[in-house]
Steps between C-alpha positions, in 0.01 A plus 500: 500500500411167392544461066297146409507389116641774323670505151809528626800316710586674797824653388336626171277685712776610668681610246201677353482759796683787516710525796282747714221259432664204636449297826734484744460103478351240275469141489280213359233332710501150579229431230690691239603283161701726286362596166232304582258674759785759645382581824725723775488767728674857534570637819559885538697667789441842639707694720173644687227260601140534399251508679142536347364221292423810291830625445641150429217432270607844317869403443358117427278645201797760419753185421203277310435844299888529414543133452198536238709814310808276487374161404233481225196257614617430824159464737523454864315203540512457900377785635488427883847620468348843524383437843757596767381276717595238229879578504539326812276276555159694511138388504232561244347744776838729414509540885746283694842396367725217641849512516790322601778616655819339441768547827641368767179436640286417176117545514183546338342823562144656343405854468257756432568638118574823640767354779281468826389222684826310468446124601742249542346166357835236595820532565691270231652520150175468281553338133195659306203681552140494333212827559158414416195699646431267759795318547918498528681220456892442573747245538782530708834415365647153523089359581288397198208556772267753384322764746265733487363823685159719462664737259297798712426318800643420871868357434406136557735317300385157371616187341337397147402214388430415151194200493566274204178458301 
């Protein structure tokens, strides 16, 4: 769950949870200046997966609402992070994810939001990943080159080049 410009430093937040309420890890974004614009995201683990963007949109709105109780004024400003789809790295259609798998034999994969249509998109150790509706963009680790794929399309990988104006 991304947090962006709230009142408070991340470990006042924190600290302002009670412990049933708290996520299983948080840390500051790479934009984050404390006390300034605190910006940083909690990550939740469950034991069981879900999977329903419904069901994960119920437990998404069931933390914002108990965050709410427990810190006066806070306001979820980015809401994408009620997508699913999102929590990966998810589309603005809420209908593919991409992933990456780290292993042995690292690799890019992208999926249906409800697990079918599994797709391997290249096998290497990717550095970052970027859904928009139309396109995904990823670097792989080690290579400032960026690429780029149809984010629903054919898995045509391509190199992208930036035009300087």
């Amino acid at each position: 769950m991304d947090i962006d410009d709230t009142f408070l430093s991340m470990n006042d937040f924190y600290l302002s949870l009670k412990d049933e309420h708290k996520p299983t890890i948080i840390y500051t974004t790479y934009s984050n200046i404390d006390n300034i614009n605190n910006r940083f995201r909690l990550i939740y683990v469950f034991n069981e997966p879900i999977r329903s963007n419904e069901y994960y949109r119920g437990i998404a709105n069931t933390i914002v609402y108990n965050i709410q109780k427990e810190i006066e004024g806070f306001d979820l400003k980015d809401k994408t992070c009620l997508n699913a789809s999102q929590q990966f790295a998810g589309n603005g259609n809420d209908n593919v994810v991409y992933y990456y798998i780290s292993s042995d034999s690292p690799a890019l994969y992208r999926a249906n939001t409800d697990g079918s249509d599994k797709t391997l998109i290249m096998e290497k150790s990717i550095a970052s990943i970027s859904c928009t509706s139309i396109y995904t963009f990823f670097q792989i680790a080690d290579d400032e080159t960026l690429y780029r794929i149809e984010t629903n399309g054919e898995p045509n990988v391509q190199v992208f080049y930036i035009q300087p104006q």
